[in-house]
C-alpha positions as CSV (number, residue, x, y, z in Angstrom):
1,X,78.6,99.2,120.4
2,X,81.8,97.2,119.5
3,X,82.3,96.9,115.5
4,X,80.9,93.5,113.9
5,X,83.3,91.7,111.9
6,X,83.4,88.6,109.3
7,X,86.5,87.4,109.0
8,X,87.3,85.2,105.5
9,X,89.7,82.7,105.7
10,X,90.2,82.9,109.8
11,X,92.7,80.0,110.0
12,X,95.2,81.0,107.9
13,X,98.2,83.3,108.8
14,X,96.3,86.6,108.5
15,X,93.0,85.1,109.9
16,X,94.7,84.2,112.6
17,X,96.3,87.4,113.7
18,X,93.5,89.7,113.2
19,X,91.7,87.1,115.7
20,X,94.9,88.4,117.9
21,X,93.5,91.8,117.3
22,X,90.4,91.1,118.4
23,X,91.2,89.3,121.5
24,X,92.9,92.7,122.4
25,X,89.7,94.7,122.2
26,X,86.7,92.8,123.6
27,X,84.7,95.4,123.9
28,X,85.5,97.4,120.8
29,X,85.2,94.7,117.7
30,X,82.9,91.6,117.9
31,X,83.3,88.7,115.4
32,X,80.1,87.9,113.5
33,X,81.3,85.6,110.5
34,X,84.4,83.4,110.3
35,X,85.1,81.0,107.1
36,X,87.6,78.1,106.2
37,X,88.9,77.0,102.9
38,X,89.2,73.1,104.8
39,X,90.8,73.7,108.3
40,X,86.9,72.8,110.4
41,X,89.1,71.8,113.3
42,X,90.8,75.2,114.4
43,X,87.3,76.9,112.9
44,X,85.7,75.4,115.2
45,X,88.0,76.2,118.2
46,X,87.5,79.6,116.8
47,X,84.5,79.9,116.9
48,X,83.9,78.3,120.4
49,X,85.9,81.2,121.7
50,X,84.4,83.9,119.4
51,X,80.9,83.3,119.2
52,X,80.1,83.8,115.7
53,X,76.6,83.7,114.6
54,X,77.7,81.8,111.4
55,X,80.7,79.5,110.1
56,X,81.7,78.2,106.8
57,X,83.5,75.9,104.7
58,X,84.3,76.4,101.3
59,X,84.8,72.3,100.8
60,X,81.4,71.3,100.8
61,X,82.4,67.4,101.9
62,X,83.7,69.0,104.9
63,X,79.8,70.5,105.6
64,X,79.2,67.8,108.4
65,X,82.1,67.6,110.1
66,X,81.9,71.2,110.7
67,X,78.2,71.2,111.7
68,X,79.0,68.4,114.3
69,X,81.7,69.8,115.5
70,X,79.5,72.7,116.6
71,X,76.5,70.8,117.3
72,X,75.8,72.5,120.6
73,X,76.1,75.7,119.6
74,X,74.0,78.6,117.8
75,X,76.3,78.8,115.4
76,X,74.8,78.4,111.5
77,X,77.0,76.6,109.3
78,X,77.3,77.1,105.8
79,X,79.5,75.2,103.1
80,X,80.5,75.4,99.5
81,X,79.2,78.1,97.6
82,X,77.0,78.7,100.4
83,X,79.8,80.0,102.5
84,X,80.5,83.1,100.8
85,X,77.2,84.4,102.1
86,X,78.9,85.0,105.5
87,X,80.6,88.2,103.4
88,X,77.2,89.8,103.5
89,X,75.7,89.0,106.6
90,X,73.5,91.6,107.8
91,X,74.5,92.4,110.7
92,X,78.3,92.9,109.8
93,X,79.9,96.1,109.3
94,X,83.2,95.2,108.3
95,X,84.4,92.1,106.1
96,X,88.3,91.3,106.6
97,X,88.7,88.9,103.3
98,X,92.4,87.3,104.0
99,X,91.8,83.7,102.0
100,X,94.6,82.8,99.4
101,X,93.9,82.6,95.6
102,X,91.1,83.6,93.7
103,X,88.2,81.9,96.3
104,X,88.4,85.6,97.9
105,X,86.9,87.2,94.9
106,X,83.0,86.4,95.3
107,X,83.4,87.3,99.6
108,X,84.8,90.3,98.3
109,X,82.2,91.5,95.9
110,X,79.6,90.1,98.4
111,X,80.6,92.5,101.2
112,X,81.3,95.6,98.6
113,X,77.6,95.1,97.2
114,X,76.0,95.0,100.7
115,X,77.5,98.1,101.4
116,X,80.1,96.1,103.7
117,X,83.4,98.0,104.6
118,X,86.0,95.5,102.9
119,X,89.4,95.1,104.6
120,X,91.1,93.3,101.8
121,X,94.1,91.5,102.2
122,X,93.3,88.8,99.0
123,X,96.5,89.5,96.7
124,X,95.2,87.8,93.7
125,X,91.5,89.3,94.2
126,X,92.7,92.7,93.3
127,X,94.8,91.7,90.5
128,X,92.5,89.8,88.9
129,X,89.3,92.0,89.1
130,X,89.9,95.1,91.2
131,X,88.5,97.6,89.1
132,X,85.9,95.2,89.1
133,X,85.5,95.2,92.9
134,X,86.0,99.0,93.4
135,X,83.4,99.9,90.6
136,X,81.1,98.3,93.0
137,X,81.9,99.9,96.2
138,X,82.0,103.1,94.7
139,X,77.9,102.2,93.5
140,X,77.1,101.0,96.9
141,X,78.9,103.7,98.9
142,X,81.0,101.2,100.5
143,X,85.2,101.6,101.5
144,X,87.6,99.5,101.0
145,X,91.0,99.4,103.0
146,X,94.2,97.3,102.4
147,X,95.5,95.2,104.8
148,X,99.0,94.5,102.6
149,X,101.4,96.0,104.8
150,X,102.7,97.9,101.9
151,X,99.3,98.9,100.8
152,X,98.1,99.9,104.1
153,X,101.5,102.3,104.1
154,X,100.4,104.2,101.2
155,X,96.7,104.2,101.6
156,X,98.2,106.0,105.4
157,X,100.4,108.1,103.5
158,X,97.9,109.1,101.4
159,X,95.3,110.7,104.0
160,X,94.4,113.9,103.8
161,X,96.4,114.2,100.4
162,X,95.0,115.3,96.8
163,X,95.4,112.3,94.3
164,X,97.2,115.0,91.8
165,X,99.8,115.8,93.9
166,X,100.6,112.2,93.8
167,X,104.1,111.8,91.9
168,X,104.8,108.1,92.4
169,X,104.2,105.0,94.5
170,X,107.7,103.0,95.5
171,X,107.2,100.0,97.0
172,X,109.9,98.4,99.2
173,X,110.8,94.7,99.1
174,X,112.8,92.6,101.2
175,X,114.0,90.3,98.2
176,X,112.8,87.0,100.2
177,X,114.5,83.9,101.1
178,X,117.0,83.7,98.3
179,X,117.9,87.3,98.0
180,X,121.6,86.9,98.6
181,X,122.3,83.1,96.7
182,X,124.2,82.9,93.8
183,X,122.0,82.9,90.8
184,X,123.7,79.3,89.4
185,X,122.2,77.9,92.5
186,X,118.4,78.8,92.2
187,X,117.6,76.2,90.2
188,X,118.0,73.2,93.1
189,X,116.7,74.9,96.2
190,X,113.8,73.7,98.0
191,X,110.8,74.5,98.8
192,X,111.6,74.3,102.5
193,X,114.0,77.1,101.8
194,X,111.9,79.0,99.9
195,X,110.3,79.5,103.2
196,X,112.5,80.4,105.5
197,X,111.2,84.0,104.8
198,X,114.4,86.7,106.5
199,X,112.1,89.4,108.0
200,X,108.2,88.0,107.8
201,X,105.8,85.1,108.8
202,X,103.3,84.2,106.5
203,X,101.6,81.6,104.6
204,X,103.3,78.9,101.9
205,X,102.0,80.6,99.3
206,X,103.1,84.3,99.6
207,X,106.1,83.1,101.0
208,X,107.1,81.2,98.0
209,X,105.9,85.0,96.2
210,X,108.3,86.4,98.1
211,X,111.3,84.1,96.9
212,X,110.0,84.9,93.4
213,X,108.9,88.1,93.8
214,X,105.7,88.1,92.6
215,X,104.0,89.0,95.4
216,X,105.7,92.1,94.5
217,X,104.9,92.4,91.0
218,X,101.2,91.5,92.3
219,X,101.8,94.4,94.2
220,X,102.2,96.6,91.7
221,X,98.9,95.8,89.9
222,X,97.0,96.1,93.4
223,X,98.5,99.6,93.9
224,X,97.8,100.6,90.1
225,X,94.2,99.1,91.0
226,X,93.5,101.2,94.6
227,X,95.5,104.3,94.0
228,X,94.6,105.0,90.6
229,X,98.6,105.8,89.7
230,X,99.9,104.3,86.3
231,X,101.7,101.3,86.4
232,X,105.0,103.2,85.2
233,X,104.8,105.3,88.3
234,X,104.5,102.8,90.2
235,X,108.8,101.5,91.3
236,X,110.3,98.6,93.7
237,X,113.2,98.9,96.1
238,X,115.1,96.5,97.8
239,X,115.0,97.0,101.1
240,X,116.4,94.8,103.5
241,X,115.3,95.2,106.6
242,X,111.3,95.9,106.1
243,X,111.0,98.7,108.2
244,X,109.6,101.0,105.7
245,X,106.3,99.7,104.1
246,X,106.3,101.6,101.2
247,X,107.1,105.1,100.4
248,X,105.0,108.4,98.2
249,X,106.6,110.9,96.7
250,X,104.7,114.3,95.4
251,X,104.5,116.8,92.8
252,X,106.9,119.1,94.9
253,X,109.5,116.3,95.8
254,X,108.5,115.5,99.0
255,X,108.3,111.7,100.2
256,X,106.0,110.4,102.7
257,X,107.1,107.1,104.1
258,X,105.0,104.9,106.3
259,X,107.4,102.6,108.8
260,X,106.8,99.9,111.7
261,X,108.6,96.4,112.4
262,X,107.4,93.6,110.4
263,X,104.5,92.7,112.2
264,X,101.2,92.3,110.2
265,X,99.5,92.8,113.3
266,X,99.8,96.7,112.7
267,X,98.3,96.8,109.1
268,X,95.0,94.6,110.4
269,X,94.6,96.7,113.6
270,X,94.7,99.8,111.1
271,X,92.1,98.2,108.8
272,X,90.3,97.1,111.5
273,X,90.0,100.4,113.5
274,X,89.9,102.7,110.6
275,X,89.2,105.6,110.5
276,X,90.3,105.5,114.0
277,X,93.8,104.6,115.3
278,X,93.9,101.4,118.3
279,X,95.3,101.9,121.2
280,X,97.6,99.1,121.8
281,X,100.9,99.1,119.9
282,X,101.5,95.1,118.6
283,X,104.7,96.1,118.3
284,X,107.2,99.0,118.6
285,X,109.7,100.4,116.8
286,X,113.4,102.1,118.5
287,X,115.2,104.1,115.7
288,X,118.4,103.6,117.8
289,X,118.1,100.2,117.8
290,X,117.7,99.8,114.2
291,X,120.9,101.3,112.9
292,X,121.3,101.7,109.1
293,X,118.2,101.4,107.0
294,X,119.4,100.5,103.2
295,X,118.1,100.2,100.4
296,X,119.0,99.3,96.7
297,X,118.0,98.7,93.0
298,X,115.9,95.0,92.3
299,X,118.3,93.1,89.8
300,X,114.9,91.8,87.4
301,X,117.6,89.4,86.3
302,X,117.1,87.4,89.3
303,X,113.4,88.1,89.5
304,X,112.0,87.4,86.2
305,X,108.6,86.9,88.2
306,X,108.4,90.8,88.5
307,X,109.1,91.8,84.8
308,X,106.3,89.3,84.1
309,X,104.2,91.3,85.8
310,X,104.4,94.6,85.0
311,X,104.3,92.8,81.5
312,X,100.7,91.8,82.8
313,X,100.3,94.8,84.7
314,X,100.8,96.8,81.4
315,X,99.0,94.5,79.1
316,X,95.9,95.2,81.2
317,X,92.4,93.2,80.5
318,X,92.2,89.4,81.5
319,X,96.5,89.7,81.4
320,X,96.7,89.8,84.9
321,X,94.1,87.4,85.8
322,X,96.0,84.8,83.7
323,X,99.3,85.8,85.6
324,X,97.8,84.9,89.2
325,X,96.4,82.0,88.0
326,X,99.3,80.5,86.5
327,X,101.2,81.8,89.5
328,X,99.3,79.7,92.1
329,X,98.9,76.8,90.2
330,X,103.2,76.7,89.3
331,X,103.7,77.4,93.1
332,X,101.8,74.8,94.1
333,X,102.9,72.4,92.0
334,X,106.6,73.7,93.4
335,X,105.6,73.3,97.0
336,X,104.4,69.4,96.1
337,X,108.3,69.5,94.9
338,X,107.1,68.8,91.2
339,X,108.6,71.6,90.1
340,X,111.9,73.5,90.4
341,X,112.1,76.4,91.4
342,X,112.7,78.2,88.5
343,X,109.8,76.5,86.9
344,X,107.6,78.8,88.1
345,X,108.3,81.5,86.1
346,X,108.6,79.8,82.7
347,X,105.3,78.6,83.9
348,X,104.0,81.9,83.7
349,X,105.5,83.2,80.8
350,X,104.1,80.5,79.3
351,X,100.4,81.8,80.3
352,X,100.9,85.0,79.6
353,X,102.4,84.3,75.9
354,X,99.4,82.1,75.0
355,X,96.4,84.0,76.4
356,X,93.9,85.6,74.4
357,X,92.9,88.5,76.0
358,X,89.7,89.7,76.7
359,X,88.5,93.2,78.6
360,X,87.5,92.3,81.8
361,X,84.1,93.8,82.2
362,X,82.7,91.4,84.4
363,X,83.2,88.4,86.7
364,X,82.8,86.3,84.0
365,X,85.5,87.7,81.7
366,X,87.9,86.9,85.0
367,X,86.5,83.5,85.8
368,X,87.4,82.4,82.0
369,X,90.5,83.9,81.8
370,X,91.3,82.3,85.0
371,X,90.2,78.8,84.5
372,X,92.2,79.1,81.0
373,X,95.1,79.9,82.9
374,X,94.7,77.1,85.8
375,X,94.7,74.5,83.0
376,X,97.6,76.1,80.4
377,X,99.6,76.3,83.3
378,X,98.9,72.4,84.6
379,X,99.7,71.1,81.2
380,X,102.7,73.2,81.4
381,X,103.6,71.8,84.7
382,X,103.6,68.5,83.4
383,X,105.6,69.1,80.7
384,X,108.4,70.3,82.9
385,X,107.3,68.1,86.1
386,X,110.6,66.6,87.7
């Protein structure tokens, strides 16, 4: 019987290669469940050529649209808050949440509390309430698995390893778009160059992370959150060519590095088939080929975006909640080009210098925290709007 799988934000970059996945293995995973944040058009090509038993919207205006669109099939179709019921559908045993922002948090916690295996690859959903998330898997038995390329190279690394033994966590990072421009020139570029990304495809937003590096610093929370290793332990490498995903070193010395070409393909197929390994290779790598792998120290200069969060990442409670909220909310006001680039981390700062903390016990604690955030960081946009 092939595995069922929901797949949370199936249009976007990630969505849209684990569907590349599947098309691989017809008779090994199945898709059940596919949601959109606003894209009904390619949803519903996907699920003509899927078969999904249900599809959703999370822009409820968009409700009809949708529903015509797939008028003659058995589809159901579910919209606004409705739509994160497809996280817990019965008959799903794995839930791939790869939406952008904080709309992946109630999918998530749906498909941990119905005992769902979650294949997470929602950045900001971990930051902001991971221990939150893992608490209830752990109560409902269920397993989670990162599909974060560098995530997925630890949690490999990791297998069949002690958590003791576990010295430190170094995560690699390319250094994005603007890695080798002069510093005196960050503050004009465009958001067209921030996404001309050297070594990865991805989405707007991460890519812009990437150019900040905040999707590394976001990074480091998430692998604080899953691993259980403190923040302090937990280091960042420039690495060029983003061959190796992320590296573990032990008690005895001893590193374990997990490497592939940048492909995300690899880190969905793992999450997908796990505990199992695929059997068709997305991509391969030749060591000969390659030449020199290098790698040297992140100048925090540069990326200020970092420092701020393992400012956050230290801080703990509602600290890093406010940081990915401010962060989406200064990107995107830097993608609509009313921002400079080097807005978005006094943006931030901004947040994180204002906030109130509280501990985040509950979903509630987060969505306060975050909806503070959203609007400090909006009145800060305007005050710096170009």
């Amino acid at each position: 019987m092939p595995k069922r799988i929901v797949i949370v934000g199936s249009t976007g970059s990630i969505g849209q290669q684990a569907l590349d996945v599947v098309r691989r293995f017809p008779d090994r995973l199945a898709v059940v469940g596919l949601s959109t944040g606003r894209s009904v058009d390619l949803l519903a090509q996907q699920a003509r050529e899927f078969g999904p038993t249900a599809v959703g919207v999370a822009d409820v205006g968009l409700y009809n649209q949708l529903r015509s669109a797939l008028a003659d099939t058995d589809a159901q179709v579910f919209a606004g808050p409705d739509a994160d019921q497809i996280a817990s559908l019965p008959e799903a045993d794995l839930v791939l949440v790869a939406s952008v922002g904080l709309s992946g948090l109630t999918p998530a916690m749906n498909a941990v509390r119905a005992g769902k295996t979650l294949a997470i690859a929602n950045k900001e959903s971990l930051v902001a309430a991971g221990e939150l998330i893992l608490a209830e898997a752990r109560r409902s038995s269920s397993r989670v698995v990162p599909v974060d390329s560098e995530h997925s190279a630890i949690f490999q690394c990791l297998e069949g390893e002690q958590p003791a033994s576990v010295h430190r966590i170094i995560l690699t990072a390319s250094g994005g778009a603007f890695r080798d421009k002069p510093l005196e020139e960050l503050a004009n570029v465009t958001p067209d160059e921030a996404l001309m990304h050297p070594t990865w495809r991805m989405g707007k937003k991460i890519t812009v992370d990437c150019a900040t590096l905040m999707n590394k610093g976001l990074e480091v929370i998430e692998a604080h959150r899953l691993f259980g290793v403190p923040v302090d332990r937990i280091e960042t490498v420039l690495h060029h060519q983003s061959v190796i995903h992320s590296m573990v070193e032990f008690t005895d010395g001893s590193v374990k590095a997990q490497m592939g070409l940048p492909d995300m393909r690899l880190p969905i197929q793992y999450a997908l088939f796990y505990p199992h390994r695929a059997t068709w290779a997305p991509s391969r790598l030749d060591p000969a080929a390659l030449g020199c792998l290098t790698f040297a120290p992140l100048d925090l200069g540069r990326y200020p975006c970092l420092s701020l969060a393992y400012c956050a990442a230290r801080k703990g409670g509602t600290y890093p909640a406010v940081l990915s909220a401010a962060d989406e909310v200064a990107v995107a006001a830097f993608l609509e080009g009313r921002l400079r680039f080097s807005g978005i981390p006094a943006v931030v700062e901004d947040a994180l210098e204002a906030h109130t903390p509280e501990v985040a016990v509950n979903l509630d604690a987060v969505a306060r925290a975050d909806a503070w955030a959203r609007e400090r960081a909006a009145s800060c946009v305007r005050r710096l709007e170009v």
